[in-house]
C-alpha positions as CSV (number, residue, x, y, z in Angstrom):
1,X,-69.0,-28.3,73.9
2,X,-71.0,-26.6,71.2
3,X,-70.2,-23.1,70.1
4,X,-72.9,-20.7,68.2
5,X,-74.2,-17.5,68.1
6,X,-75.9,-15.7,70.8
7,X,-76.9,-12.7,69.6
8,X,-77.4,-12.3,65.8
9,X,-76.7,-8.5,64.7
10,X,-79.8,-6.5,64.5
11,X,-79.5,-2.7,63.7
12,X,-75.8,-2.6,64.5
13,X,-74.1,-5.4,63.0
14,X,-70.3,-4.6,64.3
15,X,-71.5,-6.2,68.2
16,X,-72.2,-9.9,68.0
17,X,-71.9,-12.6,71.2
18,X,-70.7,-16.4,71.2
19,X,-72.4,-18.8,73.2
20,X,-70.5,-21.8,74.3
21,X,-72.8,-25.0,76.0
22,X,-71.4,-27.4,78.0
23,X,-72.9,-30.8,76.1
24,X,-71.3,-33.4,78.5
25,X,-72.2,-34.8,81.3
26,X,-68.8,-32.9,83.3
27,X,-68.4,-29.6,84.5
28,X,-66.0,-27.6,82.3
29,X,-63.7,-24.8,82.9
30,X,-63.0,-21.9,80.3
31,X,-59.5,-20.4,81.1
32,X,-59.1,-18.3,77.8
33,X,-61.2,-16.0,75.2
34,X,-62.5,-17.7,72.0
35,X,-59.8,-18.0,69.6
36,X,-61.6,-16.6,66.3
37,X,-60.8,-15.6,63.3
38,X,-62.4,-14.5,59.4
39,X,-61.2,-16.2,56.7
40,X,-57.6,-18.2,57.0
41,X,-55.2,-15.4,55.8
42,X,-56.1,-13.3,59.4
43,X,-54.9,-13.8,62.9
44,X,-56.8,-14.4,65.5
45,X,-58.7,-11.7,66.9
46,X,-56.8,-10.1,70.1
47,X,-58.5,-10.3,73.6
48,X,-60.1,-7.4,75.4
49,X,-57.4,-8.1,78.3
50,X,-59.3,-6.4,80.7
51,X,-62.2,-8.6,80.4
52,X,-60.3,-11.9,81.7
53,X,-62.2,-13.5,84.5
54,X,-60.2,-13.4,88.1
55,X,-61.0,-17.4,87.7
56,X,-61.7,-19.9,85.2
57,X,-65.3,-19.8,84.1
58,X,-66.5,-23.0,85.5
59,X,-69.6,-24.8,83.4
60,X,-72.1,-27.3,84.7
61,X,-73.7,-30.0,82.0
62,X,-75.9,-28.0,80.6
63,X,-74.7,-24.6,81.3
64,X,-73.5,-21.7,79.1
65,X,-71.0,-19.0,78.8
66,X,-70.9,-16.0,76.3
67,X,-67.9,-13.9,74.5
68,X,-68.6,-10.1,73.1
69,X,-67.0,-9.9,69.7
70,X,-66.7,-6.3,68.2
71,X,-66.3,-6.8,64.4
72,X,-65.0,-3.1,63.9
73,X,-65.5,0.2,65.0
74,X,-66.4,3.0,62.4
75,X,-67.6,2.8,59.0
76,X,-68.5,-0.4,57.7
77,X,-68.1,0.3,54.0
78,X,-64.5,0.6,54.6
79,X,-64.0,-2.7,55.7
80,X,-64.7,-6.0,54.0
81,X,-67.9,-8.0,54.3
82,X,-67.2,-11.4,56.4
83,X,-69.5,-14.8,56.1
84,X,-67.7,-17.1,58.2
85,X,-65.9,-17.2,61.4
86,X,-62.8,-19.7,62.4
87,X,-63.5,-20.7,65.9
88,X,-60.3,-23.0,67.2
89,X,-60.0,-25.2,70.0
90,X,-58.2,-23.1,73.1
91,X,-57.1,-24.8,76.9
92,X,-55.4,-23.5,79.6
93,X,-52.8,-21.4,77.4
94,X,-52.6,-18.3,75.4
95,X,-54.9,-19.6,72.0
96,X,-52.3,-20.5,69.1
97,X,-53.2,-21.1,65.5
98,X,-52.5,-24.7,64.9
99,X,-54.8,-25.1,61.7
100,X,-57.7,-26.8,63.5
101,X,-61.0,-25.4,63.6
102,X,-64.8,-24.9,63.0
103,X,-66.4,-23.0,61.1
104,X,-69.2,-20.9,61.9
105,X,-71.5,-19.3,59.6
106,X,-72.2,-15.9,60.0
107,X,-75.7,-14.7,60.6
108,X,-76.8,-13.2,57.0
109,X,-75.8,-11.4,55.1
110,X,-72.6,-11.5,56.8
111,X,-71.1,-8.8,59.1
112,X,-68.1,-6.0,57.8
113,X,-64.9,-6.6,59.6
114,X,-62.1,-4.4,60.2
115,X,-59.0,-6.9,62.0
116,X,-57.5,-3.6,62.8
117,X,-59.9,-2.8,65.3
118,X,-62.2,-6.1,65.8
119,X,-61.7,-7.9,69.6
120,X,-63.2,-10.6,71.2
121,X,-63.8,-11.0,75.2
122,X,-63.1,-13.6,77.4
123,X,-65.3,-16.1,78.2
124,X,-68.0,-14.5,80.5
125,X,-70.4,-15.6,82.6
126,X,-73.5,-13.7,81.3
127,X,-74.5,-12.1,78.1
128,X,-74.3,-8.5,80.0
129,X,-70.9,-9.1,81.1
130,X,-69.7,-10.1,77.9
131,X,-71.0,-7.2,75.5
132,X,-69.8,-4.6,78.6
133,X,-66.0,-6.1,77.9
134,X,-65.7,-4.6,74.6
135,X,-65.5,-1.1,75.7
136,X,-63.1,-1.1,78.9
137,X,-63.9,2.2,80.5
């Protein structure tokens, strides 16, 4: 598996998407969201609950899968200015910080994150999808 960015920010730099890529030669199933996380000292960032697939995303050699993550919402002087991203390993269960990890650079010059308000999706099965989660109607 290989996890990177799908969508670097352009004019509004509080939206950005995770693309995961199945590298092997198996199919793959995603069960949870992407547990992420900027800088150690934070939690992970809470799931958009509503965006949870009715069943595992299922990947194919070659295929990919996308996560929305909203960095904040509202002024982004008020909140600090992020350059990387923890990205830990996550199964079947509810993601747990176990101190394992990757990290992921974000796109430059970094991206203002408020952990009050920041949220990731589930895994989705298009970009669409995913960037829709953040804001449940």
């Amino acid at each position: 598996m290989k996890v990177d960015w799908a969508l670097p920010p352009v004019k509004d730099d509080s939206r950005l998407e995770l693309v995961i890529t199945n590298t092997g030669t198996r199919p793959c199933k995603l069960y949870q969201y992407p547990a992420v996380k900027f800088g150690n000292d934070q939690p992970f960032l809470p799931p958009v609950k509503s965006s949870k697939p009715q069943n595992p995303i299922v990947l194919a050699p070659g295929r990919q899968a996308y996560a929305g993550l909203l960095a904040r919402m509202g002024n982004k002087e008020a909140s600090p200015l992020e350059k990387d991203l923890i990205i830990a390993p996550a199964g079947k269960n509810e993601p747990r910080d176990t101190g394992e990890g990757a990290l992921l650079e974000v796109p430059a010059p970094g991206v203002h994150v408020d952990t009050r308000t920041a949220r990731v999706s589930y895994w989705r099965p298009d970009s669409e999808s995913a960037q829709s989660a953040l804001y449940p109607q």
